[in-house]
C-alpha positions in Angstrom: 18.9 -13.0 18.3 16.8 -13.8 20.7 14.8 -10.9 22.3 11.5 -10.2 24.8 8.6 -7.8 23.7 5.4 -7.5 25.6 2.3 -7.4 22.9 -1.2 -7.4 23.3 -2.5 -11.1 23.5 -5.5 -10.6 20.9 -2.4 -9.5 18.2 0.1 -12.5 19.4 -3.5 -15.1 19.1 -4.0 -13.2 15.6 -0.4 -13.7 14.5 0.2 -17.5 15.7 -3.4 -17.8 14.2 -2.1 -16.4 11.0 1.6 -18.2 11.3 -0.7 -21.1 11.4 -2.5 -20.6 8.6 0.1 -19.8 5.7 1.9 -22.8 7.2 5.2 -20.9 8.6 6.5 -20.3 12.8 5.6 -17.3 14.4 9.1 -16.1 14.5 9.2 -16.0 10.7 5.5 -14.4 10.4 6.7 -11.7 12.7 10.4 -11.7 11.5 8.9 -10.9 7.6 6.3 -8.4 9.2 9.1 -6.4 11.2 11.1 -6.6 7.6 8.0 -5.2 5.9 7.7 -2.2 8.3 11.1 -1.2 7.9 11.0 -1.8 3.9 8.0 0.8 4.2 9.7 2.9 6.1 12.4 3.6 3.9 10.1 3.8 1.4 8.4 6.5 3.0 11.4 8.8 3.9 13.1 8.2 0.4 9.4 9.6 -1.3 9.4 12.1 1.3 13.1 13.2 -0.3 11.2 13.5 -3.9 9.1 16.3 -2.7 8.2 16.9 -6.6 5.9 13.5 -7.2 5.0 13.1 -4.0 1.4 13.0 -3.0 0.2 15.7 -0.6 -2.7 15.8 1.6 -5.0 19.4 1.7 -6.4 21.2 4.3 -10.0 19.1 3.6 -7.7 16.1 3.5 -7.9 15.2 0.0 -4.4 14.0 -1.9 -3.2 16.3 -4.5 -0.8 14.5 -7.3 1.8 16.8 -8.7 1.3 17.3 -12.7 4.1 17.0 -14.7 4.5 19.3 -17.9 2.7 17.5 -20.7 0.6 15.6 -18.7 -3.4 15.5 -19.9 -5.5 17.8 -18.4 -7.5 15.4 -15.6 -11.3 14.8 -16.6 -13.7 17.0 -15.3 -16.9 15.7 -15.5 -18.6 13.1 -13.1 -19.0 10.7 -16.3 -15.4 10.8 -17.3 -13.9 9.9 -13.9 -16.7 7.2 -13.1 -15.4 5.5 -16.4 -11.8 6.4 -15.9 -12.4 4.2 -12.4 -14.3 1.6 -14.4 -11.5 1.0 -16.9 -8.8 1.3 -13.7 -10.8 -1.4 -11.9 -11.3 -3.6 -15.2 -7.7 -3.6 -15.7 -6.6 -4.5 -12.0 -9.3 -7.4 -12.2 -7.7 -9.2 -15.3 -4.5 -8.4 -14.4 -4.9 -10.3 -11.2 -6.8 -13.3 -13.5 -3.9 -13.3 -15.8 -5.7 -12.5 -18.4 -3.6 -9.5 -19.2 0.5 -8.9 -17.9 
């Protein structure tokens, strides 16, 4: 379906640019980003249906993560977390090398 919408040129030079880049058209670059938003979205409303693991935002804008019953009580102290982030980052790294599924 063809259709007209009036963008902002530095986003339609930063999308053709893009387009360009990974070697597609702009209509599919933009086509697959529309898709995306709209994936999201119904992401989004279906969490917002699981109130119970949802993450919430407080008053000083931190997130609060629900606990479940039998979950570990989180690390308190400033060494535990700084390694808990260590080991999280580790992971992520040689999962993206493939050094670990």
């Amino acid at each position: 379906m063809k259709t007209t919408i009036d963008l902002p040129d530095v986003l339609v030079k930063a999308a053709r640019q893009r387009a360009l880049h990974e070697g597609r058209t702009f209509r599919e670059l933009v086509a697959d980003y529309i898709r995306q938003g709209l994936n999201e979205q119904a992401d989004r409303e279906a969490a917002a249906g699981d109130q119970a693991t949802a993450v919430r935002i407080a008053a000083d804008g931190m997130p609060l993560f629900p606990r479940q019953v039998g979950d570990s009580p989180p690390p308190a102290d400033l060494d535990a977390l700084l390694a808990l982030e260590r080991d999280a980052l580790l992971d992520d790294d040689l999962h993206r090398a493939g050094l670990r599924i």
